[in-house]
C-alpha positions as a Markdown table, in Angstrom:
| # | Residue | x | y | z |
|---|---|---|---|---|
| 1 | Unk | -6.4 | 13.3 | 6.8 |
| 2 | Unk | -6.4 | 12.6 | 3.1 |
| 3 | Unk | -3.2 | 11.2 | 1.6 |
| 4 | Unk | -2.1 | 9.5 | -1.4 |
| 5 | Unk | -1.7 | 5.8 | -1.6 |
| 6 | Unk | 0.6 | 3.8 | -3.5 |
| 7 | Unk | 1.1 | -0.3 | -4.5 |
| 8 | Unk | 4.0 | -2.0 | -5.5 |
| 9 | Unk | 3.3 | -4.1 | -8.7 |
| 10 | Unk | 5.5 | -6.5 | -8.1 |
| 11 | Unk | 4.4 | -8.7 | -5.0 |
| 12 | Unk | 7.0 | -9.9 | -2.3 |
| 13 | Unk | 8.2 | -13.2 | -2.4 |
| 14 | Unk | 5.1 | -14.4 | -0.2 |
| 15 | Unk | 2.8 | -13.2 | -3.1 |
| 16 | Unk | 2.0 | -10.0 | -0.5 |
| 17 | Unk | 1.3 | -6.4 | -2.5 |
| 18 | Unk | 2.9 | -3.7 | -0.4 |
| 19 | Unk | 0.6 | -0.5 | 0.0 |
| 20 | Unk | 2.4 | 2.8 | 0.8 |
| 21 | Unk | 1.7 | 6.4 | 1.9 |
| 22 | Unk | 3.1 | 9.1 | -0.6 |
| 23 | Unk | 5.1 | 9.8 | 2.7 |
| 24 | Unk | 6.8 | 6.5 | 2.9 |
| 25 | Unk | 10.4 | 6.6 | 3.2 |
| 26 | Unk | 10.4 | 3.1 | 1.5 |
| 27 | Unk | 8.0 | 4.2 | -1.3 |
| 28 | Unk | 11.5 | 5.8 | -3.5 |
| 29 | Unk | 12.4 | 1.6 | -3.3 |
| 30 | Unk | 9.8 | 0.0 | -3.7 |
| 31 | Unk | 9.5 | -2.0 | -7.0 |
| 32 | Unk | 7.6 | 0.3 | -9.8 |
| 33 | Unk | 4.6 | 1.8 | -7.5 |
| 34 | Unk | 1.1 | 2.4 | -9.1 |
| 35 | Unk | -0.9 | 5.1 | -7.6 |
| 36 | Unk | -4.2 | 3.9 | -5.8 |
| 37 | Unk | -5.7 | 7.3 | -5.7 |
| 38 | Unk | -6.2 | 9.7 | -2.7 |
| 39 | Unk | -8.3 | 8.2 | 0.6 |
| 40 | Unk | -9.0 | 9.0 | 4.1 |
| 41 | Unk | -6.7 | 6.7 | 5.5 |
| 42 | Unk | -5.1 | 3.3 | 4.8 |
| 43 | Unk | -8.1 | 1.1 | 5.2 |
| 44 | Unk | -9.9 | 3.3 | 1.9 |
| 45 | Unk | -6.6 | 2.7 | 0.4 |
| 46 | Unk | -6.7 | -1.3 | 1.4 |
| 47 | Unk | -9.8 | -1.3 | 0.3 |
| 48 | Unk | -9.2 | -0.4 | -3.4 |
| 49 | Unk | -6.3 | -2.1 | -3.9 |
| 50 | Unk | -7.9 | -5.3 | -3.5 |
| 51 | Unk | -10.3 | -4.6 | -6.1 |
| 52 | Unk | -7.1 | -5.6 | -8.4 |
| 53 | Unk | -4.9 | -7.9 | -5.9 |
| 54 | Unk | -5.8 | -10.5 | -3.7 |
| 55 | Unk | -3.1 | -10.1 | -1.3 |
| 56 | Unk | -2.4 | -7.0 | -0.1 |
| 57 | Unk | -0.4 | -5.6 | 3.3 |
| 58 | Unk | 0.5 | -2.4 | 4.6 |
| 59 | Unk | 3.8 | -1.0 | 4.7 |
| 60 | Unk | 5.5 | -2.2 | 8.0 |
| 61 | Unk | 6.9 | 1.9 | 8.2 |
| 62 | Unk | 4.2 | 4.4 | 7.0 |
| 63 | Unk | 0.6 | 1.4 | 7.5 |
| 64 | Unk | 1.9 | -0.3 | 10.2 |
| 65 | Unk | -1.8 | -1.0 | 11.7 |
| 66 | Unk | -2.3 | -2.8 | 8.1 |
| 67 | Unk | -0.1 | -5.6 | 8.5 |
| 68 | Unk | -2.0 | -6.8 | 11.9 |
| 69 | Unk | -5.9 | -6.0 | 10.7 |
């Protein structure tokens, strides 16, 4: 199912950039999101945001599978 994606600007104190799904409860906190685009599923979304960041991790809420790839 396609879905927008989402990643925090700012990175987490480990230097990790948070992907989201425009469904994410923790998206309306998340420190000033940047729209990846609309993808398939979180891996597309993964996927493009590390065209721009080198570390990147899924949400532990909305891409939980993410976080253990």
């Amino acid at each position: 199912m396609v879905s927008t994606y989402f990643i925090d600007k700012d990175p987490l104190c480990n230097g990790m950039h948070v992907i989201h799904s425009a469904s994410c409860k923790s998206l309306c906190g998340s420190n000033a999101p940047q729209e990846l685009g609309e993808h398939d599923d979180w891996k597309e979304a993964l996927k493009e945001a590390e065209k721009t960041h080198e570390q990147v991790v899924g949400c532990f809420w909305c891409c939980p599978e993410a976080i253990r790839r």
